[in-house]
N, C-alpha and C positions, 0 to 999 in steps of 0.2 A: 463598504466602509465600516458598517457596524460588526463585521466578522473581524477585520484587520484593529480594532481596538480591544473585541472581547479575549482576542489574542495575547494581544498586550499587558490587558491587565492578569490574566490564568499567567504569564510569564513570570510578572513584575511579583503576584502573589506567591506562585513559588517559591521565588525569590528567598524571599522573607518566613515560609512556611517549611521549608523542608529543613530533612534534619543534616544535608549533605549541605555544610560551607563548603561559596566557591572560592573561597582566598584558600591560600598556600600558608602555611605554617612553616617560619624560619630559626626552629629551637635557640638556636646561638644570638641571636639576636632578640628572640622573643617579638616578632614582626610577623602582622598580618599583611598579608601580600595581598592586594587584591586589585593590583595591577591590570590594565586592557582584559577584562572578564564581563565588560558587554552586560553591567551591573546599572540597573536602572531606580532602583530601591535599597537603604544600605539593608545589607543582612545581617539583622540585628540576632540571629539566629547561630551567628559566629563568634559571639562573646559568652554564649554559659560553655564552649567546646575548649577554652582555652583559660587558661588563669594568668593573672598579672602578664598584661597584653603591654608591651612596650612602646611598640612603633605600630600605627595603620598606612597602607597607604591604596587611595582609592583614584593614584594616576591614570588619566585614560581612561574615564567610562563613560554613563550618558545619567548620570546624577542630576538630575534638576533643582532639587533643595537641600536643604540639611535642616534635621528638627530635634529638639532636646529632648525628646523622649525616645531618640534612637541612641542616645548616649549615655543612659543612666546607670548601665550594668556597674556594678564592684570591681569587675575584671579589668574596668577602663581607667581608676581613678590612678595609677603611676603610667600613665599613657605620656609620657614624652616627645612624641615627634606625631602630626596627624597632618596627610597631604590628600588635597582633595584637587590637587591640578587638571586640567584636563578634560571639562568633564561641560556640562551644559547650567551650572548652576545658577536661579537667577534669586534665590532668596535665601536668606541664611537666618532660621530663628535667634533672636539676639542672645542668648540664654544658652545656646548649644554648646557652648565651651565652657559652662562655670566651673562643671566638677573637673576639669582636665588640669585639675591646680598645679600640676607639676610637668605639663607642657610648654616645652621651650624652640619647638620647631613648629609651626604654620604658615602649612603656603593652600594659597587658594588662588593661586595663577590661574589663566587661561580658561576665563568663565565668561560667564553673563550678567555680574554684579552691576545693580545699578547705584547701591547704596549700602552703608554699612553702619548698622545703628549703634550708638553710643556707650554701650553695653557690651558690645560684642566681646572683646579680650579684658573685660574690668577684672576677671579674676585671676588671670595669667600670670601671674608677679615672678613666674620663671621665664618667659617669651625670652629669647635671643632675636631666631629669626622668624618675622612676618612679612610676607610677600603675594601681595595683591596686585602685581600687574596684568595687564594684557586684560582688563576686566570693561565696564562701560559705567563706570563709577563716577560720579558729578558728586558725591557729599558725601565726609568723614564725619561724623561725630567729633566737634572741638575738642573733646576733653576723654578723649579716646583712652588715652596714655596716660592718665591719671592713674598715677602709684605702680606705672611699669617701667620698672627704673635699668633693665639686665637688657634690653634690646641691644642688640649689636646691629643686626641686619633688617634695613628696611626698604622695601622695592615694591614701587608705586606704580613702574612704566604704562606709557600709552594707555592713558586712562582720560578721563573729561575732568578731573578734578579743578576747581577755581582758588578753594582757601584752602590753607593746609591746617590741623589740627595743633592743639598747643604741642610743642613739642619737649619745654623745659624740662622734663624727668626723665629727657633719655641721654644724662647722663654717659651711658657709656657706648655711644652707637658709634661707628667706626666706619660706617657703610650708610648713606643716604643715597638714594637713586629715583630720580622724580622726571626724566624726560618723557616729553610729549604727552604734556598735559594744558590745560588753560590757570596754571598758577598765577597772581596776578601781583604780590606780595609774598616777600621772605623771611621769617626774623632774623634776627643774630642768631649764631650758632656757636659763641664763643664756649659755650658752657662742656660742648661737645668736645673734648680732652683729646682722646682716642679717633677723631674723622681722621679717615683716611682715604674716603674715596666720596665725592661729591657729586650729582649732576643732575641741572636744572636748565639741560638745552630742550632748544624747542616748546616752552612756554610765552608768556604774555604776561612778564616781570617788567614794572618799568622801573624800580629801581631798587638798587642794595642797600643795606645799610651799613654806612659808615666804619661800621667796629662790626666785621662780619663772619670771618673766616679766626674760628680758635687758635691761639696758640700752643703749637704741637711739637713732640721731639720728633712724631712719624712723618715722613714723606707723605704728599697728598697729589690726590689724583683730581682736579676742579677741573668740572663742564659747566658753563655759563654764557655758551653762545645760541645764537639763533632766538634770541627773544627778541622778536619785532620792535616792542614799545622801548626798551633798554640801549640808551646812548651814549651814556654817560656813566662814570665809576668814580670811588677816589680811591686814591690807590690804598690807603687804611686799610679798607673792604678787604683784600688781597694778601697784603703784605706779612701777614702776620703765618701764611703757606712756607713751611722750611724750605732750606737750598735742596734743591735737585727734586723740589715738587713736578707735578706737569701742571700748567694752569693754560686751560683753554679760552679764549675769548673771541668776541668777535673783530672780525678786520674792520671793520668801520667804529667798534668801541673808541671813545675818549675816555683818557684816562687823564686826572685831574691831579696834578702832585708836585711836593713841595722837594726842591733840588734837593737836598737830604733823601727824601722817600725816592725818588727816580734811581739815585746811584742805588743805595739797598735794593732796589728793583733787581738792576742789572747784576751788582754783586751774588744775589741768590742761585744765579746759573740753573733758571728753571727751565723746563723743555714747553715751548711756548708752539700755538699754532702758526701763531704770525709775527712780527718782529712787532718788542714791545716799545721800539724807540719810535717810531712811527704812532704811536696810540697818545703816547703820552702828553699831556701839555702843563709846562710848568706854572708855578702859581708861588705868591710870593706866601 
């Protein structure tokens, strides 16, 4: 056993020590490639070999952490796009993204997150897309999103999550995606101009509120079934989804609505999972 670790670490050192980077260099895109390369340690030894590095990505390895002193070089500071999918990670120093001020792509899918401390993207004020799913994640930092106002894309999937982070400064997000989680509360979303695509099946929601779904010229794509606790709706919540939206719901949902809101219901001609005349119950 102690031969099969001394191993490991002569590997891992390597890694980090020699002058031969294992990523690929993509001139036209100015991208480090360091795709499925059985990378155990980032090789910080591949940023003085390259200047103004645009894209990383470190899909497919066996990464365990990530630390801000692996990210300090000059050659990372117009770093745009940084993917760490794939990989074994289960801690992330909060701090490791400050200097990436002008990254607008993070995914950190398919990991071992158990948590993501509240600091983590405060510097990010370029972010579009951030994507944390598939992780084992129970707590966001509330106030995560404080002053990241450019998010379009956010993907939380199949994670333990209970509350969801404030989310009023995002403004312009267009993509919300949170199935199969322990969410337990939603806010409005009205402020959200641009949603276009929603979904919050498969949590422990027991209820919406009221003035829920923004008013939008885009087509929207709503998932909001499979919440056990969740029986009830008014149609408000909804209604405010253009014609020829898809809004999915549960078959045993009650839907609460005042004869005016029922017809606009049916007028919208949305592509439903289940017929919404049967949901509905009118209310004076």
């Amino acid at each position: 056993m102690l031969q099969v670790l001394s191993v490991f670490a002569l590997f891992s050192a390597l890694q980090c020590t020699t002058s031969d980077c294992p990523c690929d260099w993509v001139e036209a895109t100015r991208t480090l490639d360091c795709e499925n390369k059985g990378i155990y340690l980032i090789p910080t030894n591949c940023w003085d070999q390259y200047t103004d590095i645009r894209k990383v990505s470190f899909h497919e390895n066996a990464l365990m952490s990530l630390s801000s002193s692996d990210f300090t070089h000059s050659n990372l500071q117009n770093l745009t796009e940084f993917t760490a999918s794939v990989n074994n990670i289960q801690s992330i120093d909060g701090e490791v993204f400050n200097k990436m001020k002008n990254l607008h792509w993070l995914d950190l899918s398919y990991n071992h997150l158990t948590s993501l401390p509240e600091y983590t993207i405060k510097e990010l004020h370029q972010l579009q897309f951030f994507d944390i799913s598939y992780n084992s994640i129970d707590l966001l930092g509330l106030s995560m999103f404080y002053n990241i106002t450019k998010l379009k894309v956010f993907n939380m999937n199949y994670n333990f999550i209970s509350e969801l982070p404030n989310l009023e400064s995002l403004t312009e997000l267009n993509r919300l995606s949170a199935p199969y989680n322990r969410i337990e509360s939603v806010p409005s979303l009205t402020h959200m101009e641009n949603l276009e695509y929603l979904n919050f099946n498969f949590n422990e929601i027991t209820e919406i509120p009221s003035i829920f779904i923004p008013a939008s010229s885009n087509t929207m794509d709503i998932h909001l079934s499979k919440n056990r606790f969740m029986l009830t709706i008014f149609a408000s919540s909804v209604l405010p989804a253009p014609s020829e939206s898809s809004v999915c719901l549960d078959e045993a949902l009650t839907i609460y609505a005042t004869q005016e809101e029922a017809d606009e219901m049916m007028e919208k001609n949305w592509k439903v999972c289940h017929d919404l005349n049967d949901a509905i119950v009118i209310v004076p």
